[in-house]
N, CA, C and O atoms as a Maestro MAE file, in Angstrom:
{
 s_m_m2io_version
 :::
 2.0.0
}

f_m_ct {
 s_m_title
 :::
 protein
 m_atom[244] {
  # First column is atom index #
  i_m_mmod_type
  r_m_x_coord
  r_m_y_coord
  r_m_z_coord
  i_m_residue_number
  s_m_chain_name
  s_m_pdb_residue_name
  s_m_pdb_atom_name
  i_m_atomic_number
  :::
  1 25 -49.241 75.386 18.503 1 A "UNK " " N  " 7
  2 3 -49.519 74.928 19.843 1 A "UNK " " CA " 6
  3 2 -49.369 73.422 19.939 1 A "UNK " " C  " 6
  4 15 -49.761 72.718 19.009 1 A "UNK " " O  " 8
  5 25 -48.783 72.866 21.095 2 A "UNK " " N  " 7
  6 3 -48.580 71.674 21.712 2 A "UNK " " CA " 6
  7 2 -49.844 71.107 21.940 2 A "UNK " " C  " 6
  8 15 -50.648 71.805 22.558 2 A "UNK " " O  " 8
  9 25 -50.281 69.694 21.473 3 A "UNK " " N  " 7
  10 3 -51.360 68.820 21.949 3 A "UNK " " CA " 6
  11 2 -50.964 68.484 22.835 3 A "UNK " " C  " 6
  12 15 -49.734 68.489 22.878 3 A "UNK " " O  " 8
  13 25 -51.804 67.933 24.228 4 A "UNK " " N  " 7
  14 3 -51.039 67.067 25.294 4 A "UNK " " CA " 6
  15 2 -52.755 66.013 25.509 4 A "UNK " " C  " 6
  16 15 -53.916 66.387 25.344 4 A "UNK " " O  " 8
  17 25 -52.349 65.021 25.814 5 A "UNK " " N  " 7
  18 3 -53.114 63.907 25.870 5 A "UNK " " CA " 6
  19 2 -53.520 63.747 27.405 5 A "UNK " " C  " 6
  20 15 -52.517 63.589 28.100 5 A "UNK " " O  " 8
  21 25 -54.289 63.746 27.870 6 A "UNK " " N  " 7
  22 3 -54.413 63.775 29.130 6 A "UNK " " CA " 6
  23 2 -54.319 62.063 29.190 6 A "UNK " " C  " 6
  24 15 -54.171 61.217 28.309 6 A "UNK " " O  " 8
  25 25 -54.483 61.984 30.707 7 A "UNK " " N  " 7
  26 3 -54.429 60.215 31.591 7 A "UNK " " CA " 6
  27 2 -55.591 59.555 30.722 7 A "UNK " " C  " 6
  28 15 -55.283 58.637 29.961 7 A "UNK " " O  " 8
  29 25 -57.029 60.021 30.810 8 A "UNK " " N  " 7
  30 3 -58.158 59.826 30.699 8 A "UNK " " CA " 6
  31 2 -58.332 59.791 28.933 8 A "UNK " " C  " 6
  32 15 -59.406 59.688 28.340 8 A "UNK " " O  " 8
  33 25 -57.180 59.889 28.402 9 A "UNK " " N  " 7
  34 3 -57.379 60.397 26.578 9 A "UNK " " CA " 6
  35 2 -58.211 61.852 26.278 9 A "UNK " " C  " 6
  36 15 -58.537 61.641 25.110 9 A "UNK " " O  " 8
  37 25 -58.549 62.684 26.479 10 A "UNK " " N  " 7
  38 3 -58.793 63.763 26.334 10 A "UNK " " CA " 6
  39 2 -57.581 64.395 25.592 10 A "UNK " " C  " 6
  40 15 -56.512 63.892 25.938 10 A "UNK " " O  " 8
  41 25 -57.503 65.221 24.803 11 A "UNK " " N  " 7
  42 3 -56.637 65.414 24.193 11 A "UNK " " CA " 6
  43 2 -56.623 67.231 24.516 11 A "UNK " " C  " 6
  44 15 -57.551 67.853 24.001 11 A "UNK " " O  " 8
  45 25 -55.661 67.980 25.290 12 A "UNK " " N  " 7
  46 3 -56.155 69.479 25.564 12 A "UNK " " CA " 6
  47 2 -54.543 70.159 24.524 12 A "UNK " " C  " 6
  48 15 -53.472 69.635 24.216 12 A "UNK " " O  " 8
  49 25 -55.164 71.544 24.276 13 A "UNK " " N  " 7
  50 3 -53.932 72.333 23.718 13 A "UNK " " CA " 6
  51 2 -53.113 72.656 24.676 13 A "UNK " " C  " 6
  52 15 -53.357 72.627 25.883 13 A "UNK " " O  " 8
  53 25 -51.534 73.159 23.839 14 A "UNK " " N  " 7
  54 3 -50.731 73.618 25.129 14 A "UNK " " CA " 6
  55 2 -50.556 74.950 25.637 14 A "UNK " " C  " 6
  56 15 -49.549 75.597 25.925 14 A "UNK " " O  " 8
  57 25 -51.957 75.236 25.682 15 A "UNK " " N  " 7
  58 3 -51.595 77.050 26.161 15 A "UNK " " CA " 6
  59 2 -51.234 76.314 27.942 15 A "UNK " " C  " 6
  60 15 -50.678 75.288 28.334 15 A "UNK " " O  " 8
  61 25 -51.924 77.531 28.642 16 A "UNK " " N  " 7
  62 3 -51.014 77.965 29.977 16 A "UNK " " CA " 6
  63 2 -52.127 77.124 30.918 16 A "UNK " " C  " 6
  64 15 -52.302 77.599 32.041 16 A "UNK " " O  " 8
  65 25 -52.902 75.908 30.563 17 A "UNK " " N  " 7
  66 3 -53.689 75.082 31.299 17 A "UNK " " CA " 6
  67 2 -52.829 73.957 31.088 17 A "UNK " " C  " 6
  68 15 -52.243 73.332 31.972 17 A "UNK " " O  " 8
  69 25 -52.778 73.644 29.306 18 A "UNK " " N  " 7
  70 3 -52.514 72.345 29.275 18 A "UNK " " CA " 6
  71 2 -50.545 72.384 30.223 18 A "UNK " " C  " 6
  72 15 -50.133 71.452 30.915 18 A "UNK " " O  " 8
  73 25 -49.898 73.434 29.991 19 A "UNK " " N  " 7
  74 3 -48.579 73.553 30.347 19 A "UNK " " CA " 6
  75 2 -48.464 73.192 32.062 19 A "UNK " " C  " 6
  76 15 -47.549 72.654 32.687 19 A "UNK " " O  " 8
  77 25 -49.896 73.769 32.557 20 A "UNK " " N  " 7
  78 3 -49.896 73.163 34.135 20 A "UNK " " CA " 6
  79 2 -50.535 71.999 33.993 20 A "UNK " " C  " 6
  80 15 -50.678 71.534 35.124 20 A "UNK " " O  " 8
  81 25 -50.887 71.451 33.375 21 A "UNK " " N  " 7
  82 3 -51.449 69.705 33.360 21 A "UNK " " CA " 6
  83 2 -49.995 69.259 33.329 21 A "UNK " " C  " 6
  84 15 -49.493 68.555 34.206 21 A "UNK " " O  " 8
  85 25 -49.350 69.721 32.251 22 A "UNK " " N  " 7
  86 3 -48.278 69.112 32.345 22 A "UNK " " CA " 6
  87 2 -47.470 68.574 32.946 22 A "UNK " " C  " 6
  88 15 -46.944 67.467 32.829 22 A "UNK " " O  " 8
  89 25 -47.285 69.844 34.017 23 A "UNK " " N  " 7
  90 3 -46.373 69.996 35.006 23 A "UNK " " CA " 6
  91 2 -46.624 68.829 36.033 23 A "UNK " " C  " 6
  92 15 -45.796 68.000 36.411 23 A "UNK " " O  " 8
  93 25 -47.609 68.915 36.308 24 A "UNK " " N  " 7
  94 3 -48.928 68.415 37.665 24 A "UNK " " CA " 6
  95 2 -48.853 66.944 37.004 24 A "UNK " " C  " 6
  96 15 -48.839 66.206 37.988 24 A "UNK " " O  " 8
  97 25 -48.807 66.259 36.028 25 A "UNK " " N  " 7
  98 3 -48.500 65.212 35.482 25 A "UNK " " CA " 6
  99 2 -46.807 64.626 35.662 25 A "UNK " " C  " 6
  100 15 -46.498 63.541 36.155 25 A "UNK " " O  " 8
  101 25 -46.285 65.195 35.365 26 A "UNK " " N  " 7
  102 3 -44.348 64.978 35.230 26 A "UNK " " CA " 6
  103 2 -44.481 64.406 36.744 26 A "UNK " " C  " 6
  104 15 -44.654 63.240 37.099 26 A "UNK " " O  " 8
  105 25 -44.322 65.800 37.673 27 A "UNK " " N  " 7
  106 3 -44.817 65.590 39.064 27 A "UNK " " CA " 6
  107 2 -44.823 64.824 39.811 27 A "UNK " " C  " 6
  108 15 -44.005 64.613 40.707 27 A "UNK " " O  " 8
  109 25 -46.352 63.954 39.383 28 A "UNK " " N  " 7
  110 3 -47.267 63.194 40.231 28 A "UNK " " CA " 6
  111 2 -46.422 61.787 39.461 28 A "UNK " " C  " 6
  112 15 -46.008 60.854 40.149 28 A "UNK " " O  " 8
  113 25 -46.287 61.824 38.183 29 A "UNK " " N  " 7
  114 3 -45.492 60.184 37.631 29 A "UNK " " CA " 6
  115 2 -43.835 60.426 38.663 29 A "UNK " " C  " 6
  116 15 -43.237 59.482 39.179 29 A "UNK " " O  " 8
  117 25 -43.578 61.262 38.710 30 A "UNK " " N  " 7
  118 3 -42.300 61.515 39.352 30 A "UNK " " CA " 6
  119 2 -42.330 60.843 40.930 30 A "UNK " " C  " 6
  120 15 -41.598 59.997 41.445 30 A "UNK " " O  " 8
  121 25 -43.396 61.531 41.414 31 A "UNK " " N  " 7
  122 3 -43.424 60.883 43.017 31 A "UNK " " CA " 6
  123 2 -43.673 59.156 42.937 31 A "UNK " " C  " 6
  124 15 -43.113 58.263 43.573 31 A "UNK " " O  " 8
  125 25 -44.916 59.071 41.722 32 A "UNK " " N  " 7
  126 3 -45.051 57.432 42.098 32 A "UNK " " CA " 6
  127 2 -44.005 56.498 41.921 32 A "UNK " " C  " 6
  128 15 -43.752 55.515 42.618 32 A "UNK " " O  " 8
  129 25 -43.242 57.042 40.593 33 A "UNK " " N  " 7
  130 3 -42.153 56.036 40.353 33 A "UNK " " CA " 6
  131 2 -41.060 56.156 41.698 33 A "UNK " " C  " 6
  132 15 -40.472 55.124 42.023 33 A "UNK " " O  " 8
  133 25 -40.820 57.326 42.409 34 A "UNK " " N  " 7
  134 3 -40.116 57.267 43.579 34 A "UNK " " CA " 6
  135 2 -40.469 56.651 45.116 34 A "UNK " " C  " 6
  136 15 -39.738 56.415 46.078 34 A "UNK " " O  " 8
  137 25 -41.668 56.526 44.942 35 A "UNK " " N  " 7
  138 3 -42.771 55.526 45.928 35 A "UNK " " CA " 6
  139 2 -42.425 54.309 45.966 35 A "UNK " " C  " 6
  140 15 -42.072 53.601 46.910 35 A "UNK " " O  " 8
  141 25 -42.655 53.926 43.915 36 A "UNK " " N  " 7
  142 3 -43.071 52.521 44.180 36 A "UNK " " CA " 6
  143 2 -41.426 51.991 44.348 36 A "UNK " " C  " 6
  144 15 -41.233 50.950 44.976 36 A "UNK " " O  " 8
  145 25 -40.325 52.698 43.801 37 A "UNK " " N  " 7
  146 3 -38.991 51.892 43.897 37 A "UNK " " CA " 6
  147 2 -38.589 52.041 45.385 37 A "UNK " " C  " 6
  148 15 -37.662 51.315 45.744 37 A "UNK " " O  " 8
  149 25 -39.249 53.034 46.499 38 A "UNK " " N  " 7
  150 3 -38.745 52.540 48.130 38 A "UNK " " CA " 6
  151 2 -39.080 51.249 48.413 38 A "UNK " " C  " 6
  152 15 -38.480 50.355 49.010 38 A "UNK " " O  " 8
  153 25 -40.342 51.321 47.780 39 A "UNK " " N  " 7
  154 3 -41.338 50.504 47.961 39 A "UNK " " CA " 6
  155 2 -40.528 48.719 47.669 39 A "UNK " " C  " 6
  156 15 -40.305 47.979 48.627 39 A "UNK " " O  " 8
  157 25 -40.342 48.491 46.852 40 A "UNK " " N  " 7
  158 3 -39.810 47.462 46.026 40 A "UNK " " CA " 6
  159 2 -38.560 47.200 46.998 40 A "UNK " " C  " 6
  160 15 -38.424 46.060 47.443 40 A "UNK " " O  " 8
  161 25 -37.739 48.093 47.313 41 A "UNK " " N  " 7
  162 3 -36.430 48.384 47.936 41 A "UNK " " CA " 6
  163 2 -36.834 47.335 49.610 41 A "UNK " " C  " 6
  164 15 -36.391 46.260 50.014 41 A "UNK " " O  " 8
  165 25 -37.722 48.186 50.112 42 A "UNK " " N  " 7
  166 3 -38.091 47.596 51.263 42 A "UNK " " CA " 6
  167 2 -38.450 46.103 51.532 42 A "UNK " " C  " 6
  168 15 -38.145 45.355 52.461 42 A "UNK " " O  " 8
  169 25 -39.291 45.898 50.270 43 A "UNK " " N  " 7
  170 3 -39.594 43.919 50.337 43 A "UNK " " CA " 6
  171 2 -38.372 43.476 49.922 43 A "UNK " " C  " 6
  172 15 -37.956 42.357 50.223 43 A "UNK " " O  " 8
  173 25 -37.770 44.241 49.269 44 A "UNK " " N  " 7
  174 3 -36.340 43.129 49.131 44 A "UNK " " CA " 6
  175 2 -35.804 42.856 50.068 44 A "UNK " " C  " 6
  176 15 -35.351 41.723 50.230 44 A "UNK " " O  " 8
  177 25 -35.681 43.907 51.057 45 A "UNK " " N  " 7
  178 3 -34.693 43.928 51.929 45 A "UNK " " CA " 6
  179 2 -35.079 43.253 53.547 45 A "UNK " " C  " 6
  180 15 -34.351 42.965 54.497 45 A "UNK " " O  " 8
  181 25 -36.857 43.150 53.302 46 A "UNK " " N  " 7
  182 3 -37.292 42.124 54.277 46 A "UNK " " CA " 6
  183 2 -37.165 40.993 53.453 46 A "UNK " " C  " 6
  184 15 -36.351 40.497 54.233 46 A "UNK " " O  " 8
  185 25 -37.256 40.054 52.473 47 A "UNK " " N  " 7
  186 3 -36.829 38.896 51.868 47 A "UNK " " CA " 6
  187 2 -35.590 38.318 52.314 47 A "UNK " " C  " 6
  188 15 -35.426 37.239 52.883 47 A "UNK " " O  " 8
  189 25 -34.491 39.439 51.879 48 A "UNK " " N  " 7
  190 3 -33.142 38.885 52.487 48 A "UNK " " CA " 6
  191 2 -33.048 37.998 54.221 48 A "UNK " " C  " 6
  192 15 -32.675 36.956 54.760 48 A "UNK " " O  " 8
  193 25 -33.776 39.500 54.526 49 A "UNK " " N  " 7
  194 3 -33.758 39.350 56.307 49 A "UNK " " CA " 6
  195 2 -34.327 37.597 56.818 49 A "UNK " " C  " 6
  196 15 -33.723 36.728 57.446 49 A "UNK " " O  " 8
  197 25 -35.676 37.612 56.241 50 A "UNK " " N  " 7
  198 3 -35.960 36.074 56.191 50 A "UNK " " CA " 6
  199 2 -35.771 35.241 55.567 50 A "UNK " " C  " 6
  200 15 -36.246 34.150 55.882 50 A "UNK " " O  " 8
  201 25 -35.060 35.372 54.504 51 A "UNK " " N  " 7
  202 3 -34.172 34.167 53.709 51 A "UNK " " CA " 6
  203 2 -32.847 33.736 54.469 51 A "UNK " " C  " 6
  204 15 -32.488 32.578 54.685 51 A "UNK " " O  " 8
  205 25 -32.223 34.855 54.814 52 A "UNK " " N  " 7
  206 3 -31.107 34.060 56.171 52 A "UNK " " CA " 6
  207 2 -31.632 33.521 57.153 52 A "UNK " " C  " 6
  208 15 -31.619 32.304 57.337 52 A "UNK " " O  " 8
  209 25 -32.062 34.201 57.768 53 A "UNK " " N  " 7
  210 3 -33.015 33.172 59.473 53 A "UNK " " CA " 6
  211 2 -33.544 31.816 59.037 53 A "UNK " " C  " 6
  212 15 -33.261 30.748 59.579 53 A "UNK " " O  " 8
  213 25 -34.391 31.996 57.932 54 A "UNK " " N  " 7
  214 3 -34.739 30.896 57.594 54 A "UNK " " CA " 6
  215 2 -34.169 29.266 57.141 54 A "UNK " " C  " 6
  216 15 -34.594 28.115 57.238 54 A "UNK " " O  " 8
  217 25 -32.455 30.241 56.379 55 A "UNK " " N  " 7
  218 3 -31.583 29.255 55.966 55 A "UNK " " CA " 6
  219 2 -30.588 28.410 56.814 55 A "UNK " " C  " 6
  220 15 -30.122 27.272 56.861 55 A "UNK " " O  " 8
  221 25 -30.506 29.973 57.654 56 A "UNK " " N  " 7
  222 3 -29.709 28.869 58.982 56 A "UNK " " CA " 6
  223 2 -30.875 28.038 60.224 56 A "UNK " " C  " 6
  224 15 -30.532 27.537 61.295 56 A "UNK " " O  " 8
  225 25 -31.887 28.090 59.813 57 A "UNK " " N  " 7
  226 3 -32.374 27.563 61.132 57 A "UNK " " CA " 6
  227 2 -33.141 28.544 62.339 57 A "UNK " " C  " 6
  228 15 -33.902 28.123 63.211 57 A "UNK " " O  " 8
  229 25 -32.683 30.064 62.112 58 A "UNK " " N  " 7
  230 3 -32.880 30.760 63.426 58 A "UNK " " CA " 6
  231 2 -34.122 31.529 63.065 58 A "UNK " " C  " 6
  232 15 -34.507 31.883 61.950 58 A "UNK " " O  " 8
  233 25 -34.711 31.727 64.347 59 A "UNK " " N  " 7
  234 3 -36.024 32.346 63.673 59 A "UNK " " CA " 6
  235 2 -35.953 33.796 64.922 59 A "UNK " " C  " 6
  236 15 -35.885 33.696 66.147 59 A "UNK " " O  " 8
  237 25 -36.009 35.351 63.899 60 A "UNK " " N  " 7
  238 3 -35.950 36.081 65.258 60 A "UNK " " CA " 6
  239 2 -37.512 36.831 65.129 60 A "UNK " " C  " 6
  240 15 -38.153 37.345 64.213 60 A "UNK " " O  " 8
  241 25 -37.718 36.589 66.539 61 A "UNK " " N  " 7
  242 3 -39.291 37.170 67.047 61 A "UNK " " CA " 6
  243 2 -38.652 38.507 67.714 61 A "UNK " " C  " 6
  244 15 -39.382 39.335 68.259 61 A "UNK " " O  " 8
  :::
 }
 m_bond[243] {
  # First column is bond index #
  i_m_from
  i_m_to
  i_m_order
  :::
  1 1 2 1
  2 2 3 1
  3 3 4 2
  4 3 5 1
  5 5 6 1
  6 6 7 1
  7 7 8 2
  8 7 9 1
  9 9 10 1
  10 10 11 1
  11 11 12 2
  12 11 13 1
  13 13 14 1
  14 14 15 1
  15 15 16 2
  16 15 17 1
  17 17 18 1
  18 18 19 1
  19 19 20 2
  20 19 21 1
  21 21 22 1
  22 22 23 1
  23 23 24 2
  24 23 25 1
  25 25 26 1
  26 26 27 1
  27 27 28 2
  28 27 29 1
  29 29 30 1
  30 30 31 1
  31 31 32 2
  32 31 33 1
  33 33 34 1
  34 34 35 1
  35 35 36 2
  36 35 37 1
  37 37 38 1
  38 38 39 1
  39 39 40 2
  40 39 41 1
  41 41 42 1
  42 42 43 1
  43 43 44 2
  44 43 45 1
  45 45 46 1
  46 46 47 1
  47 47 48 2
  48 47 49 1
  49 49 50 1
  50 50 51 1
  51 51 52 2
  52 51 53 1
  53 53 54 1
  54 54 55 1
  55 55 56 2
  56 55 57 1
  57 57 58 1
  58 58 59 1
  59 59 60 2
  60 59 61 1
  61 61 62 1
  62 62 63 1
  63 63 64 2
  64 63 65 1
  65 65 66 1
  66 66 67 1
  67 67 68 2
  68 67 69 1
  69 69 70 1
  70 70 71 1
  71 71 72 2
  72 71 73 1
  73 73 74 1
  74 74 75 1
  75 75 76 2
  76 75 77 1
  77 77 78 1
  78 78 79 1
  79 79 80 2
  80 79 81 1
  81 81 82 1
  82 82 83 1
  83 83 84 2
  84 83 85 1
  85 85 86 1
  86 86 87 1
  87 87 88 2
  88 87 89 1
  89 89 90 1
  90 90 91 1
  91 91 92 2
  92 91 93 1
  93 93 94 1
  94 94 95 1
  95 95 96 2
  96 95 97 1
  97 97 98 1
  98 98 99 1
  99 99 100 2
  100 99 101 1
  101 101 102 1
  102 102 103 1
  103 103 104 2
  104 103 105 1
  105 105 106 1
  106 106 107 1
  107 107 108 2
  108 107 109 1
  109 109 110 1
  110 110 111 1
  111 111 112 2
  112 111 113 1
  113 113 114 1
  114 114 115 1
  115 115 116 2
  116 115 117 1
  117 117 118 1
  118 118 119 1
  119 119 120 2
  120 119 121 1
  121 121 122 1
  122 122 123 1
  123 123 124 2
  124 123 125 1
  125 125 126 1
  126 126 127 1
  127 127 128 2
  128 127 129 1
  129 129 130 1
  130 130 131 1
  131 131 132 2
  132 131 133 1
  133 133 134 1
  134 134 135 1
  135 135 136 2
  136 135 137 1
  137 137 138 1
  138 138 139 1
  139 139 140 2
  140 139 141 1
  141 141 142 1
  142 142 143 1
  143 143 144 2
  144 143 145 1
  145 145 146 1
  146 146 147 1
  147 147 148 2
  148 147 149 1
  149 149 150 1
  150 150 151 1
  151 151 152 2
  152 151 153 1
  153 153 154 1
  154 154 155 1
  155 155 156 2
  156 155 157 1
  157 157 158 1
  158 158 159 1
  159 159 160 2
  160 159 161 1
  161 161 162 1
  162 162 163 1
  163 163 164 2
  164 163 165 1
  165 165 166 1
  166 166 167 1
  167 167 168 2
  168 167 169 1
  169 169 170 1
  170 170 171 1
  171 171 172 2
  172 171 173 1
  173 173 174 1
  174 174 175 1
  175 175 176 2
  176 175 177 1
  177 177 178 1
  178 178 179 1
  179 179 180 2
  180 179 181 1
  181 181 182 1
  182 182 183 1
  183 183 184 2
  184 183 185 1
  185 185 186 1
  186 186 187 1
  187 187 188 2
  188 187 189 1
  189 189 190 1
  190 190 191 1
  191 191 192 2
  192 191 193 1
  193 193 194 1
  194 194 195 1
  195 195 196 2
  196 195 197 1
  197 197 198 1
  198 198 199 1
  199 199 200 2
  200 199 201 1
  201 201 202 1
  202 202 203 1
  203 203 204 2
  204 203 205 1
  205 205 206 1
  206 206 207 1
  207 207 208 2
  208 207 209 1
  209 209 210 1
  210 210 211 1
  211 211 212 2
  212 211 213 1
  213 213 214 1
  214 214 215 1
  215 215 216 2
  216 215 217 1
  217 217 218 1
  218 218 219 1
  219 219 220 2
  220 219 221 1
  221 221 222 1
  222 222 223 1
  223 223 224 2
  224 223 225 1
  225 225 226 1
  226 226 227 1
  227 227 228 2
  228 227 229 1
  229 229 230 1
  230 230 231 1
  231 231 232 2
  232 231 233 1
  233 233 234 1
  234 234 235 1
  235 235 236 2
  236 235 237 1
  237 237 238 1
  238 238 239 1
  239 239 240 2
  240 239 241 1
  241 241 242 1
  242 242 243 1
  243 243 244 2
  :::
 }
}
């Protein structure tokens, strides 16, 4: 049997609990890393927006 380490360090076997921790883990790291890179995506792309206005002079309200 598979050890799996939980978030918290708990350490559970891999019968048919730890195999849905698993899952429910992959998952949930799966969505955040796809969160946080919109995420990242979006301030860049307001940076740009006010790094031009800013460079030429124009400011849009």
């Amino acid at each position: 049997m598979e050890i799996i380490e939980t978030e918290s360090g708990a350490k559970v076997r891999g019968n048919k609990v730890g195999a849905i921790y698993k899952k429910w883990k992959d998952n949930t790291h799966k969505k955040a890393s796809a969160e946080r890179m919109v995420m990242e995506m979006i301030h860049q792309a307001c940076q740009v927006e006010v790094g031009e206005a800013g460079r030429d002079g124009q400011h849009q309200y």
